[in-house]
N, C-alpha and C positions, 0 to 999 in steps of 0.2 A: 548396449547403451540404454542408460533408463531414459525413461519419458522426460520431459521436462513438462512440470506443473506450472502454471498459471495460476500464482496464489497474493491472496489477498491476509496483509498481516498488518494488524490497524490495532489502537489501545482507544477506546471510548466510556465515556464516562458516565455513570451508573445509570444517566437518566438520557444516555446513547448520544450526545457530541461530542464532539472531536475534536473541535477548538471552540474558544470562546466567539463571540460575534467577529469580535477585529481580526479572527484566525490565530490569537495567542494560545499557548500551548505550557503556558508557564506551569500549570497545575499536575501537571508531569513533572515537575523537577524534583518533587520530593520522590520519586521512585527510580530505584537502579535499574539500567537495562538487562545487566547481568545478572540478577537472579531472575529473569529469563530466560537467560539464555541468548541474547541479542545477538551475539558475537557468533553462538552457532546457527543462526537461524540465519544470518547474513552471509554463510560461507556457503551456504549450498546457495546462493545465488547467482548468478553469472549476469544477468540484464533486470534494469527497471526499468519498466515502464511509470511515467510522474506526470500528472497534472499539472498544468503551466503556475496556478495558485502556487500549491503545493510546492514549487521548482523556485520558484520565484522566493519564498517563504524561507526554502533551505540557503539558498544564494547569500540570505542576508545574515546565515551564520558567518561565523570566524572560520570556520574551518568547513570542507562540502565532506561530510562522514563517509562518503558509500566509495572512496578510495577512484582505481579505474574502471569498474566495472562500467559495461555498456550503459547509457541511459538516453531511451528514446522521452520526448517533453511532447505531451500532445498538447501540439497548438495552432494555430492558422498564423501567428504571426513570427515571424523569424526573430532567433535567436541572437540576442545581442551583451555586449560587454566581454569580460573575462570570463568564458562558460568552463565548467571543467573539461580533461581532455577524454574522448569515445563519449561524448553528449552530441545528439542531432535531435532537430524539430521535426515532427512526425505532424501533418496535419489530414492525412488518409484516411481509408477505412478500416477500423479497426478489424473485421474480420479477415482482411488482407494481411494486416498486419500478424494478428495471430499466427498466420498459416504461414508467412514467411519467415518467423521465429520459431517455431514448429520445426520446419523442417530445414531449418541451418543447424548443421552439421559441426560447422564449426565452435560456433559457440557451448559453452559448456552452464552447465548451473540452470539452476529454477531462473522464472521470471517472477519478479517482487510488482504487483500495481501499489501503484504507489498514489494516493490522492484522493481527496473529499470523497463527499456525496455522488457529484456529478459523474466522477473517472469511476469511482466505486461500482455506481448504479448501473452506468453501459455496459461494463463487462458481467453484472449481474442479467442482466434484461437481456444481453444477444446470449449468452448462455458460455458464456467465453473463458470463465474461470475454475477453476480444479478445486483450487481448497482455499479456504477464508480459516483464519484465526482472531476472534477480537480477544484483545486483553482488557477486560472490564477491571476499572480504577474505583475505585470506591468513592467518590466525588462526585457529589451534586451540584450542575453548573446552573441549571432552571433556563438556560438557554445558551445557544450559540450555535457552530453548524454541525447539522446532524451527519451523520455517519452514512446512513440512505437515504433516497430519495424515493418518491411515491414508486418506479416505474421497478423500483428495486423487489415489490411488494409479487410477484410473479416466480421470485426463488424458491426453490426447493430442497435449503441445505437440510443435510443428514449431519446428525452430531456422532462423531468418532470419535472424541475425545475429551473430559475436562480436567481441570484441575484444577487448584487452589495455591498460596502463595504466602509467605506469614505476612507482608505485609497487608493481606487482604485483596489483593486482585486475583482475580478469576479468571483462566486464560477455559475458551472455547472452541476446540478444533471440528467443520465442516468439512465433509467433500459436499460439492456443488454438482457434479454428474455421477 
């Protein structure tokens, strides 16, 4: 059985946010997922991990995109309303948590983190993550929320990979250990 990776796959914008101030995301909308590759990049997944922002944010589409796959929401406050089904509130220690995703058996597929700065930057700082992908978008926001945060500044990703896109985004692939 392969490893299951801890990977970070996020789209930021040329001058590195990830949503506008209000957390709007509109400025993605002129780019396809699938000349990505989205659809295969979501099949080796089995469990997200989501930041409660983040969770809250997808909640308010029309449709929750990531099907049944498991998704832990890290939050201290319980989960409420129509949540999808295999979604639970995780408010632990993340390095627990790692280890007991790690080593279930059961489960199958990568873990996807899922979330801002904040979710981003802890899995950066305890050393918790495998491989990061940013897809850099060619858009200048001049502000809104950034992608890391200061404590994130302690990483040591290794670039294994880039590539280019004709509609001009830049996909960069890291391992982080």
């Amino acid at each position: 059985m392969k490893k299951k990776l801890f990977r970070i796959y996020v789209a930021a914008s040329l001058d590195g946010y990830i949503a506008r101030p209000s957390g709007a995301v509109d400025w993605l909308e002129d780019y396809d997922p699938a000349e990505f590759d989205f659809d295969g990049f979501l099949s080796q997944i089995g469990t997200l991990i989501i930041g409660r922002k983040t969770f809250d944010q997808v909640m308010a589409f029309d449709d929750w995109p990531y099907g049944e796959r498991r998704t832990i929401v890290l939050t201290s406050h319980p989960l409420t309303g129509d949540i999808p089904e295999n979604t639970t509130a995780y408010g632990g220690s993340l390095i627990e948590l790692v280890t007991q995703l790690r080593d279930d058996k059961s489960s199958q597929g990568d873990i996807w983190i899922v979330g801002g700065a904040s979710v981003v930057t802890q899995f950066l700082f305890a050393g918790l993550a495998d491989r990061m992908e940013i897809f850099v978008i060619p858009v200048i926001l001049g502000e809104g929320l950034p992608l890391f945060g200061k404590d994130a500044a302690q990483a040591t990703p290794k670039l294994v990979s880039s590539g280019h896109y004709t509609s001009g985004v830049v996909r960069m692939e890291y391992n982080l250990r």
